[in-house]
C-alpha positions, 0 to 999 in steps of 0.5 A: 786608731792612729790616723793613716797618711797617704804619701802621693807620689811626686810628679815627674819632672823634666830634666834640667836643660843643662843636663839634656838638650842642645845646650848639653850636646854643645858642652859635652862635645864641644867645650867638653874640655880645654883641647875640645874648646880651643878646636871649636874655636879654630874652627869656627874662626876658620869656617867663618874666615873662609866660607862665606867669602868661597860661597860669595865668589863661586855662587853669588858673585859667580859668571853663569852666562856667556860665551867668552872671557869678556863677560868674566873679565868684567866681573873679575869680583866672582868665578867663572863657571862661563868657562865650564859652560862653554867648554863642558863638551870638551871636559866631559866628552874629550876633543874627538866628540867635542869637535864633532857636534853631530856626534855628541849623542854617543857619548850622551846615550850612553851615560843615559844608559848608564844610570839608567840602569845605575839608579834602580840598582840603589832601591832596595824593593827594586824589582828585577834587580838580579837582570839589572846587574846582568845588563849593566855588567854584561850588556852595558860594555857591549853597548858602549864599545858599539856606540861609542867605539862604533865602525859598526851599524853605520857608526862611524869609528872614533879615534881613541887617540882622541878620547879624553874627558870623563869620558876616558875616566869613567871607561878606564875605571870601569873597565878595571872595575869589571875585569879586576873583580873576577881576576882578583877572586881567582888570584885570591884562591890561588893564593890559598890554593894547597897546590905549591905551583899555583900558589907561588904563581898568584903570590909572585902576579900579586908581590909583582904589581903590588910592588910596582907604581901604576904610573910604571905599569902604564908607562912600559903598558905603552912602551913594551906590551907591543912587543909581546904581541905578534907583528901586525898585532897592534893596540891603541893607547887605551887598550893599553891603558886598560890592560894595565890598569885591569892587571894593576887593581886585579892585584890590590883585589886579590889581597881584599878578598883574601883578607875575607877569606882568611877571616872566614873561621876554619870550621866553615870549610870543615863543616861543608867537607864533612856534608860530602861538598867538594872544593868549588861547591864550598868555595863558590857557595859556602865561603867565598860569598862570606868573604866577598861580604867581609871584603866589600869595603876593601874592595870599594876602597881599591875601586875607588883609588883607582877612579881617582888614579886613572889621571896618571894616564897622562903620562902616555899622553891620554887627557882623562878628566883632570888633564882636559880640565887643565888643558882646556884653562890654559888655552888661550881663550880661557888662559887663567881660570884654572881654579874653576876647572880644578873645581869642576873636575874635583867635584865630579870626582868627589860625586863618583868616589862619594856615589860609590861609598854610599852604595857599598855601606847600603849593601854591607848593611843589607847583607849584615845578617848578625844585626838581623839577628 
């Protein structure tokens, strides 16, 4: 009987590190090719060129303490964030609070409320979430047109003229956020609408401040909207600002949540017509929810456009945060350290915009029920 071989299985073997690894990301994504080498080359040299000597002059070498130029004008070798320190009151909270110390906690209590009800909203096992949101889209408003506003309560009544800051910022681009949001929504349907007027009232509203620059609508906002109004009936400049602005952006929202309707499929509508559901129970319930969620990132994208062009209010003569930066450096006490007040300004700027974006991915993946699935 013939002798029976038994073959033992080799033993499993790693892959080589050049087909896994670092070394192999670094070549396939790196040097994958003659066009990908010679970028990674660019960039390094440019990272390296530019970098550590951006990171040596605004953090190592920088001017942290003190309360004039002298101090950075002794260090002339870093940046002088002494600037900023001295003036941030006047950046944040423009020349009305910052002239009035015993007024700085308006403002203050009311950016501490703000995130207050901000923060939780960004945990998702966060209870009371649905309260949150009413309070910080209902209340919220209120609060800040009593506190910071005031002549109520024995608050004494600021002067608009004399906002500025990111202050100004942060009020004109939540009050366009705000009122935009629902006048956008209604444009949309209306836009959709099966009745001709209606439709050809939206599409007329929406082509019209589409079509226009915001710098145009806040000029003649500033010029021309008293005279639509009754004698006797005035507005200050950033009430004219904000309604503007709000029917600017309601504009580019219509156009985002149509772009979500228009992408739900027809049989939605027909499936909720055949179950007995009229117009606005299918709209409020049925399609307008899919679409609010198909358009989230067009519409944080308009909120965020928006954020960053609330500087053009200088053309009306208001200094939001950028503008208060610039006028705060060419003062003649801080004449010449506009960099760092560019940098400031750019930075709080990109926390915002970058603070919104962030939050709009974790909602779009919250209510992405197809990878639920």
């Amino acid at each position: 009987m013939a002798d029976v071989k038994t073959f033992v299985p080799a033993p499993d073997r790693a892959p080589p590190s050049s087909a896994v690894g670092p070394i192999a990301w670094i070549r396939d994504n790196l040097f994958g090719s003659i066009g990908s080498s010679i970028a990674t080359l660019v960039f390094f040299y440019l990272f390296f060129s530019y970098v550590p000597p951006f990171v040596e002059w605004a953090l190592i070498n920088a001017n942290w303490t003190g309360s004039d130029r002298s101090v950075c004008e002794a260090n002339a070798a870093g940046a002088c964030w002494t600037f900023i320190n001295v003036r941030l009151e006047q950046i944040l909270f423009g020349l009305y609070f910052a002239s009035n110390p015993d007024e700085l906690w308006r403002p203050t209590l009311i950016f501490i409320l703000f995130f207050a009800l901000l923060l939780p909203l960004l945990f998702e096992k966060t209870p009371g979430k649905k309260w949150l949101t009413i309070a910080l889209l209902g209340v919220f408003p209120v609060v800040f047109y009593f506190v910071v506003y005031g002549g109520y309560f024995g608050i004494s009544q600021s002067n608009t003229t004399q906002w500025g800051g990111f202050l100004l910022t942060f009020a004109l681009a939540f009050v366009g956020i705000l009122l935009a949001l629902p006048i956008g929504i209604l444009l949309a349907l209306g836009r959709r609408s099966e009745l001709p007027v209606i439709r050809s009232i939206c599409v007329i509203y929406i082509e019209f401040w589409r079509g226009t620059p915001l710098i145009t609508i806040l000029f003649m906002a500033s010029v021309m909207l008293p005279l639509f109004f009754p004698a006797g009936v005035e507005f200050d400049k950033v009430v004219r600002a904000m309604i503007g602005i709000t029917l600017f952006q309601s504009a580019y929202t219509a156009e985002a949540v149509r772009g979500g309707l228009a992408a739900i499929p027809k049989g939605q509508s027909e499936a909720a017509m055949a179950l007995g559901l009229g117009y606005w129970r299918r709209t409020v319930f049925i399609t307008l929810p899919q679409a609010l969620k198909i358009s989230i990132p067009s519409i944080v994208n308009t909120f965020i456009a928006l954020f960053k062009d609330t500087s053009l209010v200088s053309i009306i003569g208001l200094l939001d945060l950028l503008n208060m930066a610039q006028t705060t450096a060419r003062s003649m006490e801080w004449k010449g350290y506009d960099i760092e007040a560019f940098l400031f300004a750019g930075f709080v700027y990109w926390a915002f915009c970058y603070g919104m974006s962030r939050y709009s991915q974790n909602l779009e993946r919250k209510l992405d029920t197809n990878r639920r699935n």
